[in-house]
C-alpha positions as MATLAB code, in Angstrom:
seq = 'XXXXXXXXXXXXXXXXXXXXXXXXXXXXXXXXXXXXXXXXXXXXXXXXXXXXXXXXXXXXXXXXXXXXXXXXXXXXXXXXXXXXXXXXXXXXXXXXXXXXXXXXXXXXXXXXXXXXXXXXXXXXXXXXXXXXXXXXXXXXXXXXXXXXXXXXXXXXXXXXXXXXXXXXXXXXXXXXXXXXXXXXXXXXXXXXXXXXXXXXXXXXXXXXXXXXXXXXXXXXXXXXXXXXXXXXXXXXXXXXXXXXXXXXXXXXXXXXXXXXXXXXXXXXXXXXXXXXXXXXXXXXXXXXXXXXXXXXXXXXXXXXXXXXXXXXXXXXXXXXXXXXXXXXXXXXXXXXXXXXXXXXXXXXXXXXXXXXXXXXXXXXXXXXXXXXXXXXXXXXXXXXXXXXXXXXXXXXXXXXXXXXXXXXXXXXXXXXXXXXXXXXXXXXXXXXXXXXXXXXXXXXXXXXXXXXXXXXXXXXXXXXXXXXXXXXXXXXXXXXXXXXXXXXXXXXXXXX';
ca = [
     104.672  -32.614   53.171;
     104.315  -29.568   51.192;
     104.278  -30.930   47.745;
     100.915  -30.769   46.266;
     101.352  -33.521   43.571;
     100.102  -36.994   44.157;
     102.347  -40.013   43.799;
     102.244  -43.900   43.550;
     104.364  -46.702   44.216;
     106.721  -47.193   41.179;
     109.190  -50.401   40.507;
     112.753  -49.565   41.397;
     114.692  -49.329   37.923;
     116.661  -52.578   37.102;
     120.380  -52.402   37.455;
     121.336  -55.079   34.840;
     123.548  -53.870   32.502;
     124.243  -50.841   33.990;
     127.868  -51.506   34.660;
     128.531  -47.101   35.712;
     126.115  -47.886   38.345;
     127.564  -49.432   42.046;
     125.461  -49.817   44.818;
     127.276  -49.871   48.223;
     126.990  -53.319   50.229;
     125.780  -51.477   52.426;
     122.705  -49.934   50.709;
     122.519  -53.396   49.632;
     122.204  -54.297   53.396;
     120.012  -51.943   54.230;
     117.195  -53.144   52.239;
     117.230  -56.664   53.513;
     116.609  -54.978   57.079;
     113.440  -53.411   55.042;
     112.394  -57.253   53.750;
     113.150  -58.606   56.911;
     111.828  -56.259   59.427;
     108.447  -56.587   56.647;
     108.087  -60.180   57.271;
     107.152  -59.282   60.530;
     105.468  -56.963   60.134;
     106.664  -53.749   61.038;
     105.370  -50.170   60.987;
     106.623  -47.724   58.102;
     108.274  -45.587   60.882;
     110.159  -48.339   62.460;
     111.492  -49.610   59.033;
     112.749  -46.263   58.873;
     114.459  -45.794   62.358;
     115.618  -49.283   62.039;
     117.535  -48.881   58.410;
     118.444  -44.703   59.124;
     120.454  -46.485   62.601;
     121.876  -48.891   60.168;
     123.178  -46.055   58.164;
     123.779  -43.746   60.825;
     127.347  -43.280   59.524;
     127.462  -43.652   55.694;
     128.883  -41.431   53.857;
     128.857  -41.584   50.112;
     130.422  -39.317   47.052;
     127.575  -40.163   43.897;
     126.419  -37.317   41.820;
     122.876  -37.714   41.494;
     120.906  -34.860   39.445;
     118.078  -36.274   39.507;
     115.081  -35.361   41.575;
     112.669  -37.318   44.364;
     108.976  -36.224   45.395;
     106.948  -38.380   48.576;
     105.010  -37.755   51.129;
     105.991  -38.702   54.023;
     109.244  -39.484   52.479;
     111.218  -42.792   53.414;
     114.335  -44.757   52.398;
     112.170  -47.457   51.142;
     110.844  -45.064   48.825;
     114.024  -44.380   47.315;
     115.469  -46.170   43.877;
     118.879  -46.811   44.288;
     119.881  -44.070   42.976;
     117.851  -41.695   45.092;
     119.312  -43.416   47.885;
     122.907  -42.680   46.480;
     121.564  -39.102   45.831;
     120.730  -38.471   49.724;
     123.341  -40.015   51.304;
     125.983  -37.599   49.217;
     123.756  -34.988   49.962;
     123.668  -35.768   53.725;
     127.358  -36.242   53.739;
     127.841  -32.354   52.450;
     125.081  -31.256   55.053;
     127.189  -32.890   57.772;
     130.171  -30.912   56.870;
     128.183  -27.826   57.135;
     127.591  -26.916   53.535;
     124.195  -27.060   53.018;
     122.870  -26.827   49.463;
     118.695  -26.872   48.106;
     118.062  -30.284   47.190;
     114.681  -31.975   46.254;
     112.446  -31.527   49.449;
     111.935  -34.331   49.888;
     115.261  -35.715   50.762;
     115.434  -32.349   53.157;
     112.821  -33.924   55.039;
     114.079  -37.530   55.463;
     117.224  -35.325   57.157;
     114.977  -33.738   59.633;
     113.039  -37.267   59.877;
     116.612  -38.895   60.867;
     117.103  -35.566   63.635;
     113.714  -36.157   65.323;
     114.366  -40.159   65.586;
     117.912  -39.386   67.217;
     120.054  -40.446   63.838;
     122.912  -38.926   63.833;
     122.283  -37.442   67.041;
     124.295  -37.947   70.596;
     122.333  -35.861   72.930;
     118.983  -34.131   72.304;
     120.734  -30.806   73.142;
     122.830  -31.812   69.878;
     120.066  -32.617   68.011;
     117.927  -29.383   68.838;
     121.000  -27.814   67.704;
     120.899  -29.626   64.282;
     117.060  -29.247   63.461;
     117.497  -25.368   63.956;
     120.636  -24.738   62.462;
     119.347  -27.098   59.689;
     116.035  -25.043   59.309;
     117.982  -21.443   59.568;
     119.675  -22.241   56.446;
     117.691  -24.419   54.261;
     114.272  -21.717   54.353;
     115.856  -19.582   52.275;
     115.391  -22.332   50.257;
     111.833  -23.288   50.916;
     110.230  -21.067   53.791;
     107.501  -23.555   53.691;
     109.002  -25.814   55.897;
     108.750  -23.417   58.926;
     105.751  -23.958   59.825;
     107.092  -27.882   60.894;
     109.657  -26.953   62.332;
     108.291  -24.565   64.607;
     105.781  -26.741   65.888;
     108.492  -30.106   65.895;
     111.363  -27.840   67.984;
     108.586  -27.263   70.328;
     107.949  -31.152   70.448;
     111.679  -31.868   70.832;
     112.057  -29.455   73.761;
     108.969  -31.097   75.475;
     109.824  -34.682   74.214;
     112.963  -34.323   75.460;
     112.623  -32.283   78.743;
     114.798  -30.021   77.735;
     115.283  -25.927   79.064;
     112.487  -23.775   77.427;
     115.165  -21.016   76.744;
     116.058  -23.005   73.765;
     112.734  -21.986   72.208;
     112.996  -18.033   72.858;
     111.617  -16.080   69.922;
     109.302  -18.706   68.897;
     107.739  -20.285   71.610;
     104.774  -18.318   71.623;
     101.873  -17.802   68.931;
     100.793  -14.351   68.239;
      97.324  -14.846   70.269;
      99.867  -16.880   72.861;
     102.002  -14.048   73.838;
      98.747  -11.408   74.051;
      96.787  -13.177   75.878;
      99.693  -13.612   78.346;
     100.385  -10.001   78.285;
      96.523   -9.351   79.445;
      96.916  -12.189   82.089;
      99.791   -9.555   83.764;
      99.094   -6.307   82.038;
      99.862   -4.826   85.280;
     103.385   -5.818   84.683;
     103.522   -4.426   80.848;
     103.473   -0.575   79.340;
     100.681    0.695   77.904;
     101.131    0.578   75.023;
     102.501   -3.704   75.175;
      98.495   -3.879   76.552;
      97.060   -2.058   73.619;
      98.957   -3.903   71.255;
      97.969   -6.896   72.433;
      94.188   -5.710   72.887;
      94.377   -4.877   69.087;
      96.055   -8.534   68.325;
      92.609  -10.500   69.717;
      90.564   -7.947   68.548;
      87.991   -8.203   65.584;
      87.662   -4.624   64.793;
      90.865   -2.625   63.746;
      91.073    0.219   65.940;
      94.473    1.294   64.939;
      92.839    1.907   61.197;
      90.573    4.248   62.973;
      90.658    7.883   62.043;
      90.642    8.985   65.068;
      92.938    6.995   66.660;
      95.172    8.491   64.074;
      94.820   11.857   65.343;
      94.479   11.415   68.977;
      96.700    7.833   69.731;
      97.611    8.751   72.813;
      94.379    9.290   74.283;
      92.829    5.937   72.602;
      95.378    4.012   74.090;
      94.892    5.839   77.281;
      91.041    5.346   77.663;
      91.833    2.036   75.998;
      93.887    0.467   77.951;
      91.887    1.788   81.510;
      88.907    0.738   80.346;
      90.700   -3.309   80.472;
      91.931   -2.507   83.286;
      88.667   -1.991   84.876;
      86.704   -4.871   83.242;
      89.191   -6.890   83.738;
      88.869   -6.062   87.922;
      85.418   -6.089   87.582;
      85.502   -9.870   85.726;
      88.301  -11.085   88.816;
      86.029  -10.135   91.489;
      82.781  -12.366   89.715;
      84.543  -14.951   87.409;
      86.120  -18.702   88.796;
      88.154  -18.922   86.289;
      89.588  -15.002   86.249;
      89.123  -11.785   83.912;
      91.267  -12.810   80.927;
      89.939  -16.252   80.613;
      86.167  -14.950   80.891;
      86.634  -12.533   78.258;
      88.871  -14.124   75.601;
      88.690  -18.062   75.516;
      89.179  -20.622   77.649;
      91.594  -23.919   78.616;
      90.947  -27.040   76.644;
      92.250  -30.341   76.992;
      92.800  -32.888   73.640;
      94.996  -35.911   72.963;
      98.144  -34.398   70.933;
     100.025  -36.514   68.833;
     103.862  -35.846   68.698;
     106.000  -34.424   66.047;
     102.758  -34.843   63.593;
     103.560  -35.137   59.782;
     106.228  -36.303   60.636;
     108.030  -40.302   60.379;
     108.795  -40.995   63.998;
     109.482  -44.226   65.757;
     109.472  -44.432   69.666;
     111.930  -47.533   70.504;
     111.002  -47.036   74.615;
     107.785  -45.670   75.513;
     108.206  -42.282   76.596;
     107.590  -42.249   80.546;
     105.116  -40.341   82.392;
     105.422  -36.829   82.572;
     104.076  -33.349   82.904;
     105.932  -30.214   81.181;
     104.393  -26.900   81.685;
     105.805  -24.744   78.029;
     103.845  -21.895   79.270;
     101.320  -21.070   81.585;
      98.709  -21.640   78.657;
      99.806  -24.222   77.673;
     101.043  -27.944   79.305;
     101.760  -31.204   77.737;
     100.886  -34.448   79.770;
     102.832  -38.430   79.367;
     100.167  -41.138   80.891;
     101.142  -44.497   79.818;
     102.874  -43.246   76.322;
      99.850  -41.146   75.499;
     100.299  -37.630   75.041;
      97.482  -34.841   75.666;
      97.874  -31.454   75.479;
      96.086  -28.529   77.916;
      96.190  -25.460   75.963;
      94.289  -21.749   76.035;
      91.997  -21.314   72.430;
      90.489  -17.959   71.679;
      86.603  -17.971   71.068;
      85.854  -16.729   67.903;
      82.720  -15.558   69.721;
      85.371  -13.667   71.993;
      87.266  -12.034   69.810;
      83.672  -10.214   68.528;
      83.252   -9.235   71.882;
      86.429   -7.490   72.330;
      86.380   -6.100   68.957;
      82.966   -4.616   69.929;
      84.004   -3.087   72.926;
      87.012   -1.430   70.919;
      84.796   -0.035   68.578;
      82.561    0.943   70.952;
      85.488    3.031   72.532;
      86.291    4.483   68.851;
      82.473    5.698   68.536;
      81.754    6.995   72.462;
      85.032    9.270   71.766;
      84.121   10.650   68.892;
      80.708   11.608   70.157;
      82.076   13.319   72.254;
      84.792   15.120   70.466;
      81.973   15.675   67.937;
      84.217   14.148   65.240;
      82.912   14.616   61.950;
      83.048   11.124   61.054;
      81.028    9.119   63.093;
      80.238    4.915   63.359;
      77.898    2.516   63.952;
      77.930    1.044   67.651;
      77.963   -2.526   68.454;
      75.646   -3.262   71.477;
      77.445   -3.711   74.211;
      76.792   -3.687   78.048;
      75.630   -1.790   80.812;
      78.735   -2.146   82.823;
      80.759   -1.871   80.117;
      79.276    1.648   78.833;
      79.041    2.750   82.106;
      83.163    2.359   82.826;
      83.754    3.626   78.570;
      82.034    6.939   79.352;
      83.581    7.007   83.131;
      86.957    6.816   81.681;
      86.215    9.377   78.526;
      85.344   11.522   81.417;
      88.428   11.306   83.272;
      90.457   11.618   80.290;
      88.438   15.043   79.293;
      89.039   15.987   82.939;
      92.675   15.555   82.957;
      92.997   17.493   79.298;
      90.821   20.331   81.247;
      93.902   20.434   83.440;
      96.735   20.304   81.445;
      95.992   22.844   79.288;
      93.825   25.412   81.707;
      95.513   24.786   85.042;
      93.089   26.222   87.521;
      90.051   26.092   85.561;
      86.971   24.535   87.171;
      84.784   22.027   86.093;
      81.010   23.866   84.930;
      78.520   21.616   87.365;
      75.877   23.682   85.305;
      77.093   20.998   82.013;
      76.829   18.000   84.194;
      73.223   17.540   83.348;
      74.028   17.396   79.752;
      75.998   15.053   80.044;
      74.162   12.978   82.275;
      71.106   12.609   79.412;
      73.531   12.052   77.223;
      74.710    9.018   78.738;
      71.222    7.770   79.533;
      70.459    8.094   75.147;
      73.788    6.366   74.672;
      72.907    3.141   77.045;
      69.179    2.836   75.807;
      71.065    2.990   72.774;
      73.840   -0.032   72.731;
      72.854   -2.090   76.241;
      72.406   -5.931   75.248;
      69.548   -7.332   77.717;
      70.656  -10.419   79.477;
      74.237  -10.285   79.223;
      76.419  -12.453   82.015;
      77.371   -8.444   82.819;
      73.867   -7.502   83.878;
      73.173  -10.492   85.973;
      75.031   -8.691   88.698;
      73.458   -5.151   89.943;
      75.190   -2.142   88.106;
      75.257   -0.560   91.519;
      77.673   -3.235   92.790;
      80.071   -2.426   90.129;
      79.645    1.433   90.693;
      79.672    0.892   94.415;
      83.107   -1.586   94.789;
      85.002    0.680   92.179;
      87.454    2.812   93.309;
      89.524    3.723   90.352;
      89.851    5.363   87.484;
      86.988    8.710   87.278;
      85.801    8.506   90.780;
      85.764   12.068   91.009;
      82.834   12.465   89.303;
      80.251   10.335   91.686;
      77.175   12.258   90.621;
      77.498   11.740   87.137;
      78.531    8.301   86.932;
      75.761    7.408   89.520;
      73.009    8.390   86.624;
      75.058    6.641   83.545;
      72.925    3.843   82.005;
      69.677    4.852   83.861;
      66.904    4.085   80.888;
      64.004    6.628   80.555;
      60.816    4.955   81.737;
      58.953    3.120   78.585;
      55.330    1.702   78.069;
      55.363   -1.068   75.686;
      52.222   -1.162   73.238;
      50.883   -4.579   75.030;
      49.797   -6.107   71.263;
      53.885   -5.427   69.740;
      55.022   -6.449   73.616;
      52.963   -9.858   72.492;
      53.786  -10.148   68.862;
      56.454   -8.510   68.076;
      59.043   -8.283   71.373;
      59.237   -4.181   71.043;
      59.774   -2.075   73.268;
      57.736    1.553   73.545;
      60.073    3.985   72.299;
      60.651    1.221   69.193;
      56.749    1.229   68.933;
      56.025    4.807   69.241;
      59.055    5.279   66.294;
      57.569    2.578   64.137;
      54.341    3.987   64.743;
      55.537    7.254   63.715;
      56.810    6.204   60.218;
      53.364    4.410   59.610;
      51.844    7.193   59.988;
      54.205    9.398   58.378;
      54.044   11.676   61.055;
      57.350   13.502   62.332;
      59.483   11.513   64.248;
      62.724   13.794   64.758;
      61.117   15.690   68.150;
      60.183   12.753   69.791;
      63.775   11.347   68.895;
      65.418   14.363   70.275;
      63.732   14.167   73.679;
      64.977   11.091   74.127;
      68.073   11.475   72.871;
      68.094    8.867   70.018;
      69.014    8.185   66.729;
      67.085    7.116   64.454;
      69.281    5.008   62.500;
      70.039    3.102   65.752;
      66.429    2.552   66.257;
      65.621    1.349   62.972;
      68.448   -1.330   63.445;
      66.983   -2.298   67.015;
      63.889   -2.622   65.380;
      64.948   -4.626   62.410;
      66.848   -6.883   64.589;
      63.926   -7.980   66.892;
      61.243   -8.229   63.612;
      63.299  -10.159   61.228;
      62.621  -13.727   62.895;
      58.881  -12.476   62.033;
      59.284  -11.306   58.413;
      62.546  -12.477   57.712;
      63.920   -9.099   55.768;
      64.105   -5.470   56.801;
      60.569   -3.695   57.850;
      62.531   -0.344   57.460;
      64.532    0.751   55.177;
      67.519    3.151   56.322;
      69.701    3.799   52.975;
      68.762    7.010   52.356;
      68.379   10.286   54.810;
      65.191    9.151   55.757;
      64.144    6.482   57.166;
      60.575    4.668   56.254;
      58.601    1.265   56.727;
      58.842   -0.805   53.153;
      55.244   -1.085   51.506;
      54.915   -5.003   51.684;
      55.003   -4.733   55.477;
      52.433   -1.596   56.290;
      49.482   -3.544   56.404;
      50.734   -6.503   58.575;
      52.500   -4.075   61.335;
      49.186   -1.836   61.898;
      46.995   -3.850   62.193;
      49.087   -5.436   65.129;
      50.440   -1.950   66.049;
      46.934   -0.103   65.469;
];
């Protein structure tokens, strides 16, 4: 329930000499089913079901102003003149004038719905519940989220058409992931949408998706296309599934928080809602197979996004720039593939007949070596298959560039110091820098003919050290980078 105040178990008032009061025989019969039905003893729920068939068809006139707060709300609960209360109530709702009441006693009314009280057919009933919650959460929008998740129930409980549930059957992670699964089948900008919805980073706050949209969502949405291809031809269970979550399987227990009786045990069955997600009947039990995003997903796709947002502006030479999340080989390889193709394609529109300057091509071939020394994770599931196999089976998107892509994520050569290979897990560009600062020796030349940054270099080497000293060994808030004082010492005498 959504009350949030606790309650006890309180003596129904006495009657005697309360000669305004009446209660109806039967009221009066309907809580010797209760003491009956407790003699032997019966479930909470089935008291219910068994007194709300009782009553199925009371109707009652008593103004009651009083009010009546339960979880898990039940007849037996009421005094007697609660009970009075909701049946006048009910009678009102019946005739289709439905008026804010305690919440309670709106919730015994749904209770009554999902046990079939009141109800002829289940099409009837699904009809009630939703009319029923389209009115009363202007009173209390709290309520939807039960009855979105119990008119999901009642369609599967029921076997009943899943057109009923249109405009609510899916989550918001539901629906995306479904538009990924076909995004063949969906615009662009449906795909980017729902790339943004499972994302962790915000791309449409970006600044410079703001100015250039149409060209994020372009590279965007090409880039998917082509991991998700590249995930198909190497994943069992497919591209989306890989990359965003995966199917799990748990005993569900229907039309929770709710009071509900099954008379007959429900009989075996299987009813596919969507294609992620299917509900199972084995011997009364229910289970439910459904698709769950990964939080650890959700990073991953955020990171690529971002990484998208920061490989375009590097090469727009935006004037705000970010900090890249690492990423993988394939992955950069098809982000600056499809940058290219989009710069291409500009070229075109705006200077038909203009060629492309082969004399820039190795430019931009050293820039995409600093950029994958740069943000390539080691040992992701990516590089366990040879980059050429990706560059050799793909056909699409930027394949008229061969020579450059060919060279994209090819590392210059290092020598690891052998003592920080041992100790420390460095590699010999991060040496040579750390080295550098030590020394206090200029660093920015042998940056540049790499083409690194150092900020991305003192991260890298931050990362890999802080399992070892358990805090920052350089210090990057200010223009300049440099090694803090406490760790000199300690890193040259294993550096030298």
């Amino acid at each position: 329930m959504i009350e949030s105040k606790v309650y006890q178990d309180e003596p129904l008032p006495e009657r005697r000499g309360d000669e305004a009061f009446f209660l109806p025989e039967a009221c009066r019969e309907m809580r010797r089913l209760a003491y009956a039905h407790s003699r032997l003893v019966r479930s909470d729920a089935e008291i219910f079901f068994r007194q709300g068939k009782r009553m199925e068809t009371f109707e009652d006139s008593f103004e009651y102003r009083g009010g009546f707060f339960r979880y898990f709300p039940t007849y037996q609960a009421m005094d007697d003149r609660q009970l009075r209360g909701y049946f006048s109530w009910r009678t009102q709702v019946r005739k289709g004038r439905i008026e804010a009441t305690s919440l309670s006693f709106a919730f015994v009314y749904l209770y009554e719905l999902l046990n079939g009280i009141g109800v002829r057919t289940p099409e009837e009933g699904f009809r009630m519940l939703k009319t029923f919650w389209m009115a009363y959460r202007q009173f209390e929008p709290g309520i939807d989220r039960y009855l979105k998740q119990w008119l999901r129930d009642y369609v599967v409980y029921h076997n009943l058409e899943k057109s009923l549930l249109d405009g609510f059957l899916e989550t918001g992670y539901e629906k995306a992931v479904r538009i990924l699964l076909h995004f063949r089948s969906h615009t662009e900008e449906e795909v980017f949408d729902a790339l943004c919805e499972l994302s962790s980073y915000d791309l449409k706050a970006s600044r410079f998706y703001h100015l250039h949209p149409e060209a994020v969502r372009l590279v965007t949405c090409r880039v998917f296309a082509g991991l998700s291809d590249w995930f198909a031809r190497r994943s069992r269970n497919g591209g989306i599934r890989t990359f965003f979550g995966e199917m799990r399987t748990f005993d569900y227990p229907m039309f929770s928080s709710a009071v509900f009786y099954e008379e007959k045990r429900h009989p075996d069955a299987v009813f596919d809602l969507t294609e992620l997600c299917r509900y199972s009947c084995r011997d009364g039990a229910w289970s439910c197979e459904r698709f769950f995003c990964r939080r650890d997903k959700l990073h991953r796709i955020g990171g690529l996004l971002r990484n998208i947002d920061f490989l375009m502006r590097r090469r727009e030479q935006f004037k705000s720039t970010l900090r890249p999340e690492k990423s993988t080989k394939t992955a950069l390889t098809l982000i600056t593939r499809e940058i290219d193709r989009w710069k291409e394609e500009e070229r075109k529109r705006t200077l038909p007949g203009l060629r492309i300057d082969l004399s820039r091509l190795p430019g931009i071939r050293e820039d995409a070596r600093a950029t994958q020394r740069q943000l390539i994770v080691p040992g992701s599931e990516e590089a366990m298959v040879p980059e050429e196999s990706f560059e050799r089976e793909s056909s699409g998107p930027g394949a008229s560039l061969p020579a450059a892509e060919e060279t994209l994520g090819k590392a210059v050569p290092e020598t690891p110091s052998p003592a920080a290979e041992t100790e420390l897990g460095l590699t010999g560009t991060e040496v040579e820098f750390l080295r550098r600062l030590l020394r206090n020796e200029p660093y920015e030349p042998f940056l540049r003919s790499h083409g690194l940054m150092a900020s991305i270099l003192a991260d890298a080497v931050n990362e890999k050290l802080f399992g070892r000293f358990g805090d920052v060994v350089i210090d990057s808030s200010d223009d300049r980078p440099h090694v803090l004082k406490e760790y000199e010492e300690e890193l040259k005498g294993v550096i030298g």
